[in-house]
C-alpha positions as CSV (number, residue, x, y, z in Angstrom):
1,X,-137.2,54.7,-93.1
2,X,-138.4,57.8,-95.2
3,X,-140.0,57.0,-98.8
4,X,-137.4,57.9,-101.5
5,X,-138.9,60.8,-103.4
6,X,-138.8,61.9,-107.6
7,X,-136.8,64.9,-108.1
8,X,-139.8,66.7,-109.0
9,X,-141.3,66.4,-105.7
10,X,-139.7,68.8,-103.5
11,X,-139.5,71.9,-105.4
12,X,-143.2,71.3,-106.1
13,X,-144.3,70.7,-102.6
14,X,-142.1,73.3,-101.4
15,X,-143.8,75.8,-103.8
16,X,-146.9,75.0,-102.8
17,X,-146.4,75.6,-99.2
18,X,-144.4,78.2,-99.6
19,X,-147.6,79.8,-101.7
20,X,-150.0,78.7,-99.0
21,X,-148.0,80.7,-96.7
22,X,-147.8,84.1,-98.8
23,X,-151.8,83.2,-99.8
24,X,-152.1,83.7,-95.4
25,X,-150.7,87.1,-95.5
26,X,-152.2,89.0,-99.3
27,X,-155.6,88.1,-97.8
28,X,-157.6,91.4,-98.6
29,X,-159.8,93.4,-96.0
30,X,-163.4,92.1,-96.5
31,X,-164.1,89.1,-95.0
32,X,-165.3,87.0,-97.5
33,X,-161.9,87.8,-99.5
34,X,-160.1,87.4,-96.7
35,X,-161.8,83.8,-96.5
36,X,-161.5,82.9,-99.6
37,X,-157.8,83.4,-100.1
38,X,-156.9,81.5,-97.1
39,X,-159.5,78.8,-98.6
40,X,-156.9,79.0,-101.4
41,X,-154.0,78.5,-99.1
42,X,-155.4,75.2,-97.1
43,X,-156.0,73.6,-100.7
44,X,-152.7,74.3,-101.5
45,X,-151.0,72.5,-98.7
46,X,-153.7,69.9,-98.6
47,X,-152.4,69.2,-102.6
48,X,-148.4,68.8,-101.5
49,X,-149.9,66.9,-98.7
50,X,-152.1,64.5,-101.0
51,X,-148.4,64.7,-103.1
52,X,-146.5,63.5,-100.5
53,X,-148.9,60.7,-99.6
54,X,-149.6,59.3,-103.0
55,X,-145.9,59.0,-103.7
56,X,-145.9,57.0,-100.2
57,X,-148.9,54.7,-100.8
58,X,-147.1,54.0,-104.7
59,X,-144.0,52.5,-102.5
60,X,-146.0,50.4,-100.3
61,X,-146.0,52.6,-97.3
62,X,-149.5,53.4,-96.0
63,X,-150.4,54.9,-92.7
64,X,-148.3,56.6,-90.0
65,X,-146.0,55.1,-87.8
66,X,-143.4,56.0,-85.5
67,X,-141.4,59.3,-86.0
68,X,-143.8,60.0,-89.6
69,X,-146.8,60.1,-87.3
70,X,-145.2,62.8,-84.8
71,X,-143.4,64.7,-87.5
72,X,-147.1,65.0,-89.1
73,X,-148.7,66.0,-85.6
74,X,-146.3,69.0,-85.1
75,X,-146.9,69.8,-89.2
76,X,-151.0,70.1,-88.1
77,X,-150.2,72.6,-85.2
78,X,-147.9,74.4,-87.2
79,X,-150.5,74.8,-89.7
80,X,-153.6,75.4,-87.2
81,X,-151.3,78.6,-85.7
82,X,-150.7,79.6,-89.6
83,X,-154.0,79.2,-90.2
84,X,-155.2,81.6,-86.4
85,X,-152.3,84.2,-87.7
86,X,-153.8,84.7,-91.0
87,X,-157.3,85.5,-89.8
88,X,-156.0,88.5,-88.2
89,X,-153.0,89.6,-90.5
90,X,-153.0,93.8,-91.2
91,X,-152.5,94.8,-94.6
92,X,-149.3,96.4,-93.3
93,X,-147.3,92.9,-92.6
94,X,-148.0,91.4,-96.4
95,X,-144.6,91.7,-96.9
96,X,-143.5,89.7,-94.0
97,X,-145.9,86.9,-95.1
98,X,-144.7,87.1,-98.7
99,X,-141.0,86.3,-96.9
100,X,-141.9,83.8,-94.8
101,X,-143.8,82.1,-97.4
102,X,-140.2,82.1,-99.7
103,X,-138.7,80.6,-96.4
104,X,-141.0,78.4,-95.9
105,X,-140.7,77.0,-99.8
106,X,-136.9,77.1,-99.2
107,X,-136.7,74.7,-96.3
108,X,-139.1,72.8,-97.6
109,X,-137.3,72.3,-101.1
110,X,-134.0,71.5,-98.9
111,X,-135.9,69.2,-96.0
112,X,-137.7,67.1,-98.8
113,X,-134.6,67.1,-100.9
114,X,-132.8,65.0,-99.0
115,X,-134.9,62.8,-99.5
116,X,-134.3,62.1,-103.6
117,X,-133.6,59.0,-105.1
118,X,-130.2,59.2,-106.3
């Protein structure tokens, strides 16, 4: 059973992936900037993470079981190949990641919302 979740939750989580994402992809050319933005992207979807699991631990759910745990593992590879892409993204596809981060906040806003206490 997933954790009913405030209305609040998914448009913030979904923004903060969704910035995470763009973050990948409007990573300057030196490196350090480069590393720095996509520093800035990991702590922004380690925070709708820690959002997700505080509002979890609140209802008495702790730890992963069952379909939570495997829904988390695919999230983690997802999020390692994210992570590979934007460490060699070209100045010239910003615009894709700015996209796919809005897609990426999208779907997460409607996959989360689903989940809303009515």
């Amino acid at each position: 059973m997933e954790p009913k979740l405030p209305r609040w939750a998914p448009p913030t989580c979904g923004f903060l992936v969704g910035a995470a994402i763009a973050l990948g992809g409007v990573s300057p050319s030196p490196l350090w900037l480069k590393a720095l933005t996509i520093a800035a992207g990991v702590v922004l979807a380690l925070a709708a993470d820690q959002i997700l699991t505080r509002i979890r631990a609140r209802q008495g759910v702790t730890g992963l079981r069952g379909p939570a745990r495997q829904k988390r593992s695919r999230t983690v590879n997802a999020c390692a190949v994210i992570l590979i892409c934007a460490l060699a993204v070209s100045p010239d596809l910003r615009w894709m990641w700015a996209g796919l981060g809005l897609v990426v906040f999208l779907y997460t806003w409607i996959r989360l919302q689903k989940q809303v206490r009515t």
